[in-house]
N, C-alpha and C positions, 0 to 999 in steps of 0.2 A: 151102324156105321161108326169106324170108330173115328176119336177126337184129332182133330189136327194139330200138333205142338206149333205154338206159334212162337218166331225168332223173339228172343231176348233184345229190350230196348235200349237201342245205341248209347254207350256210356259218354259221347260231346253234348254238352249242352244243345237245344235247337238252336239256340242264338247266332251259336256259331257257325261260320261259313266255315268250309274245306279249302283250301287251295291247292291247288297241282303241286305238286314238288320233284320238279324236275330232274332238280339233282340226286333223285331217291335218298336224300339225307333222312335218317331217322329222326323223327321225333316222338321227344316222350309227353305223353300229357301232362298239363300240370294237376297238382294236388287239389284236391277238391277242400275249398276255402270254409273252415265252420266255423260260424257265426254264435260269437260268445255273448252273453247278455252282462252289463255292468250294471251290480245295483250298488247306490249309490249308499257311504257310510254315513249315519249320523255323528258329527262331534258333539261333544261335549263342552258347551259352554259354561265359564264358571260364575259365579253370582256378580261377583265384581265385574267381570266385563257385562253381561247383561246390563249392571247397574250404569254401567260409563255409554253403552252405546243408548242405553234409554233416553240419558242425560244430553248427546248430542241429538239426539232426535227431537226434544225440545225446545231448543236453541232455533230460532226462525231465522237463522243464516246457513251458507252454503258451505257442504260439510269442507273445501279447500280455505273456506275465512275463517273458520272456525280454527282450522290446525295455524294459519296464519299467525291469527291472535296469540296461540298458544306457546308458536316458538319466539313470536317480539317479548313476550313476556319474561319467556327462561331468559334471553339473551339478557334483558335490560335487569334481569336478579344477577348474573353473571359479574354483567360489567359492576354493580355496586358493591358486592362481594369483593371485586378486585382493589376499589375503589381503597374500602374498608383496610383491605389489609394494608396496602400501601401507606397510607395515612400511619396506619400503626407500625410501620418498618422506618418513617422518616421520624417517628417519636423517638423510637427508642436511639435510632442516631443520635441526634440530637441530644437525647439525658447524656448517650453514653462520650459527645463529644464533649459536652458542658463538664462531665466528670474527670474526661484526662486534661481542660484547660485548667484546673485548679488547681494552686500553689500553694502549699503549706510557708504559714506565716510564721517565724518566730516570735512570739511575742510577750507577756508578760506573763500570762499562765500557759503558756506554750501548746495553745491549743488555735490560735485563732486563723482563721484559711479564709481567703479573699481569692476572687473569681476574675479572671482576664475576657474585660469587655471590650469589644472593640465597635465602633461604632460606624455606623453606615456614609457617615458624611464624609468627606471627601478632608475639609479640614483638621478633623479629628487625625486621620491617620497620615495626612501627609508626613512624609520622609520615615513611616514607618513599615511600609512595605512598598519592593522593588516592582513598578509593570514596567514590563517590555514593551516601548514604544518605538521602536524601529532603530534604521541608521540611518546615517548620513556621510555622503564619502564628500568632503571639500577641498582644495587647496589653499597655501600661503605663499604669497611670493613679495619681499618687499625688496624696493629700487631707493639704497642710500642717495644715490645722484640725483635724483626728481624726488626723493621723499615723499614716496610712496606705496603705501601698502595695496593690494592686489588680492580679495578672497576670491575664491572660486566658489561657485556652488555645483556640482557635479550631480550626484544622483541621489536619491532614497531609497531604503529598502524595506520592506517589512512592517509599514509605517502603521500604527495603531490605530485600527479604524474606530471613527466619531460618530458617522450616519449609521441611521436605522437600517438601510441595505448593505451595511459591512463593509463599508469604504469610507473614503474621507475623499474631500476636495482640495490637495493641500499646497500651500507654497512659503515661502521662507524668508525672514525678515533678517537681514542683517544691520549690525551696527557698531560704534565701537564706545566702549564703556572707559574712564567718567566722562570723555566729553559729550557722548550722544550726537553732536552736531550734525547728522548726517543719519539717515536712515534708507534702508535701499530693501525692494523687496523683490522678489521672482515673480515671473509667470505662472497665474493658479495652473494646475492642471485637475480633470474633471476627472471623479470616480475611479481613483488607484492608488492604489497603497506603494507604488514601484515609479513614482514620478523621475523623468530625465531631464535636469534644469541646464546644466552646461549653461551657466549665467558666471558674467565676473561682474566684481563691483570694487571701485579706487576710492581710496581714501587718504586723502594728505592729510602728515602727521611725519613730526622729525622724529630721528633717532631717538635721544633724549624721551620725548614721550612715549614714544612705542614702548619703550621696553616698563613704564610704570601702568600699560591701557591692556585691556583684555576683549577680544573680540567673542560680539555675540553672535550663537546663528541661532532665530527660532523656528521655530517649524510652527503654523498656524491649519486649522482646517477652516475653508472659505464657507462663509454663509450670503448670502446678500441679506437677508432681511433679520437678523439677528444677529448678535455679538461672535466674533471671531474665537473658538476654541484653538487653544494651545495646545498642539501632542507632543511636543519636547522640544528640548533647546540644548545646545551646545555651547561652555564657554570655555576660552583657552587664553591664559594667560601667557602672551608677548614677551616676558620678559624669559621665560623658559623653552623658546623655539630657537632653535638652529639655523641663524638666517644666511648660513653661505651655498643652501641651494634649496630649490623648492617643494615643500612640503604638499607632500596628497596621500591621505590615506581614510581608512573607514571610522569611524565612532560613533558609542551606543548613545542615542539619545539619553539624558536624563529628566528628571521630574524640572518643570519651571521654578526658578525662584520667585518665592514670595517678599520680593524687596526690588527696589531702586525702579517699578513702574510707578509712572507720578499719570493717575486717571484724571483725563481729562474733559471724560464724555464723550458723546457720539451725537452725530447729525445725520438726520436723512434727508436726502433730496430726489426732486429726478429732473433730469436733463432730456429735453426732446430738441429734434434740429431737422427743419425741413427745407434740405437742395433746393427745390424750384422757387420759394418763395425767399431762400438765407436768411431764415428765422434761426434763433437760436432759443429754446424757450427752458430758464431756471425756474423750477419750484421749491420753494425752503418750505421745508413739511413741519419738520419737529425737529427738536432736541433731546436730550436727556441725559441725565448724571452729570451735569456741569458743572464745575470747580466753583466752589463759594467764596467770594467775591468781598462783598462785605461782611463787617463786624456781628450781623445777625443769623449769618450763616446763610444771607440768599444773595441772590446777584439780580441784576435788570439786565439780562441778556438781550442784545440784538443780533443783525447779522447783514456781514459786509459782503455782496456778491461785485469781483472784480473779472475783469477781461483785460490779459497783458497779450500783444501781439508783438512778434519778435523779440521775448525778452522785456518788452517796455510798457509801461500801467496805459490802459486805452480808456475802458469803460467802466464805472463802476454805480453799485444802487444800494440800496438796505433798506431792512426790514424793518417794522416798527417795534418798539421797545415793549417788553413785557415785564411787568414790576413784579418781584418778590419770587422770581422761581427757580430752580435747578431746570424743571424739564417744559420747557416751552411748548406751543402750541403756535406756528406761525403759516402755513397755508398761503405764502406768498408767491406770486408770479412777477417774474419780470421776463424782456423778448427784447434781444439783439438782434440787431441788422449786422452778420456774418457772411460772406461771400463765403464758397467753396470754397474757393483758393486763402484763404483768410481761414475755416475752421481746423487747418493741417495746420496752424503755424500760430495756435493761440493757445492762451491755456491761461484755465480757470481756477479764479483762487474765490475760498470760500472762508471765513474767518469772522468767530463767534467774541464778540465784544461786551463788556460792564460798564451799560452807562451811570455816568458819576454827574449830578449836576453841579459838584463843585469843584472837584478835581476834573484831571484828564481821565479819559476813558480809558479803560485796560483791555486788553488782547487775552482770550482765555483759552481760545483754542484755532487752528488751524489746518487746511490741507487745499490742495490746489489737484486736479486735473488738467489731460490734455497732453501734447504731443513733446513734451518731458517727463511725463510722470512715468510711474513705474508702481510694477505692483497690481493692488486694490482699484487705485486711482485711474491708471491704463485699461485697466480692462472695463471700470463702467464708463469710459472715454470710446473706447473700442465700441462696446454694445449699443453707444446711441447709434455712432457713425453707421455699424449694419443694420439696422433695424429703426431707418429714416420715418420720419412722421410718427412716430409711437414711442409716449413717455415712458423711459427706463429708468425706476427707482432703487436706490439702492441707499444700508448705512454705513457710516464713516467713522472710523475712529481720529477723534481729532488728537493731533500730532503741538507740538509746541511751536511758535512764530519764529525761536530761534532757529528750528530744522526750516520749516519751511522755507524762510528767509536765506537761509546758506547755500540751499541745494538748487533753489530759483535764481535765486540772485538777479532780480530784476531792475531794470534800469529806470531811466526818470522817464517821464511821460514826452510821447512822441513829441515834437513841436508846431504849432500849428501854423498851418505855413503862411494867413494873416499878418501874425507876431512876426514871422520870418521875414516878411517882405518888410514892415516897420521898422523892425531890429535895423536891417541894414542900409533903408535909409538914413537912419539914424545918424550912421556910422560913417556911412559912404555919400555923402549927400550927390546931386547932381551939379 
């Protein structure tokens, strides 16, 4: 019987399903998929990395602190490296500036060369090099008929900053040179080198003397608790202005002169004033740098605290004497009974004395506060008034008795209306 050929097995995988294909679209098989085998290459490692990955594999940290470590290291060789060279780039500056400051000397064997020092203090080099400390635009006007001069202080510009954060607090002393009799100052303004004063200030003075007197304007930067820094000062001599109309224009500040301030030390105080109770409370703290007095070079400083109300001496107290010093140590309190209506309309004089137990006592320094003042004076007047029941300390530079006295001008002491009533009995009998 012979053998049966039996059909050839279907070339679709069994997997696969058939599906109808309706659209009798052809389709081709796809390619029958052959499966490659990858054997995997050995590389070649070379002794050195062997040796280096051994080396982290001993290290009982995790191989990311390891690299950690490894890059803070380069960084911090980097940064000394740079360190290094810098150091050696500001050296040779240096030789190489030292070398072009030197001057061949003429000298007796014509060889000797001297080196241009210039020194870091501030004394040393005055008026030997120009800073730019700003400007100042003011006006002039003076009135022959009332004999009077008229500055203006207008605005600053550009002003040379004093503080550590790049500004100054600054405002402006005026005065007029030789008499001094009279000193007037602005409104500080805070944190700006571009302050706008628009302040006038009068001074009576005849013809005749204006044109021999030269008008100061300083420029100050404000401190309260330390001495007033100067950023320039302007002076303009009267007898070379044009006085048949008035003068306003800008000018460079210059360096302060080092002459005609006659130092007469500072005082600190603080003033507190509490409304509900019309307390008024002075504390005399300290002194310091005060003009010497007697023949041994020290003084017995006291201190006179006066209250003038409307112009006229009201209250007055003082401090106890302290023997043999410039810079006192006084920590006094005294407490007036001031109305409300009474602390607008007073104003405080504060005035440092040498007592003499055989002579009369001398007057060494001077300044007053209060609803005349101006300046300095104004604004630690100002800061009690806003800031009630909390003592506001501030220092003072004291001023001469002649200014103080000219610009006060205060009168005799009120009359007490006791005397008043006696008086006119007196006079007037019944």
């Amino acid at each position: 019987m012979p053998a049966v050929q039996q059909p050839d097995p279907p070339t679709t995988p069994p997997w696969t399903t058939t599906r109808p294909n309706p659209a009798n679209v052809s389709v081709s098989p796809l390619p029958a998929i052959s499966s490659t085998t990858i054997h995997p290459t050995n590389a070649t490692i070379s002794p050195a990395e062997a040796f280096f990955n051994d080396l982290l594999n001993q290290i009982p940290l995790p191989r990311w602190a390891v690299y950690v470590i490894f890059a803070v290291g380069g960084l911090l060789i980097v940064i000394c490296c740079l360190c290094v060279c810098t150091k050696c780039c500001c050296k040779e500056k240096k030789k190489k500036k030292k070398k072009d400051e030197q001057i061949g000397l003429t000298g007796v064997n014509g060889k000797s060369t001297t080196a241009l020092i210039q020194s870091d203090g501030g004394e040393a080099s005055y008026g030997s090099t120009k800073t730019y400390r700003g400007k100042l635009l003011y006006s002039l006007e003076y009135s022959a008929a009332l004999s009077e001069l008229t500055v203006g202080i207008k605005q600053a510009s550009s002003l040379k900053a004093m503080d550590f954060g790049g500004s100054s607090d600054p405002y402006v002393k005026v005065y007029i040179c030789p008499s001094k009799t009279k000193i007037c100052e602005t409104k500080v303004f805070k944190s700006t080198l571009n302050p706008v004063f628009n302040e006038q200030f009068s001074f009576q003075i005849s013809k005749s003397a204006l044109l021999k007197s030269t008008v100061v304007m300083k420029v100050f930067d404000f401190d309260r608790f330390s001495k007033h820094e100067i950023i320039g000062e302007l002076r303009l001599e009267l007898c070379s202005v044009d006085w048949n109309h008035v003068i306003e224009e800008w000018q460079e500040l210059a360096e302060p002169a080092q002459f005609e301030e006659e130092n007469l030390g500072e005082i600190c105080f603080s003033l507190r004033y509490v409304p509900t109770a019309s307390k008024l409370t002075v504390v005399i703290l300290e002194a310091k740098n005060l003009k010497s007095m007697d023949m041994n070079g020290s003084s017995d400083p006291y201190v006179k605290v006066q209250l003038a109300l409307d112009k006229r001496k009201w209250k007055k107290r003082k401090t106890s004497i302290k023997k043999k010093t410039l810079s006192p140590y006084f920590n006094e309190s005294f407490t007036f009974d001031v109305t409300l209506s009474q602390i607008q309309r007073v104003n405080l004089v504060i005035s440092v004395w040498d007592h003499d137990a055989v002579t009369r006592n001398d007057a060494m320094g001077k300044i007053y506060l209060g609803c005349d003042a101006t300046g300095n004076q104004l604004r630690h007047w100002a800061d009690m008034l806003s800031n009630p029941r909390r003592p506001v300390a501030q220092w003072h530079t004291l001023l001469t008795p002649q200014q103080v006295n000219s610009t006060l001008t205060l009168k005799k002491r009120i009359p007490i209306p006791g005397k008043l009533v006696e008086n006119s009995q007196r006079f007037f009998p019944h």
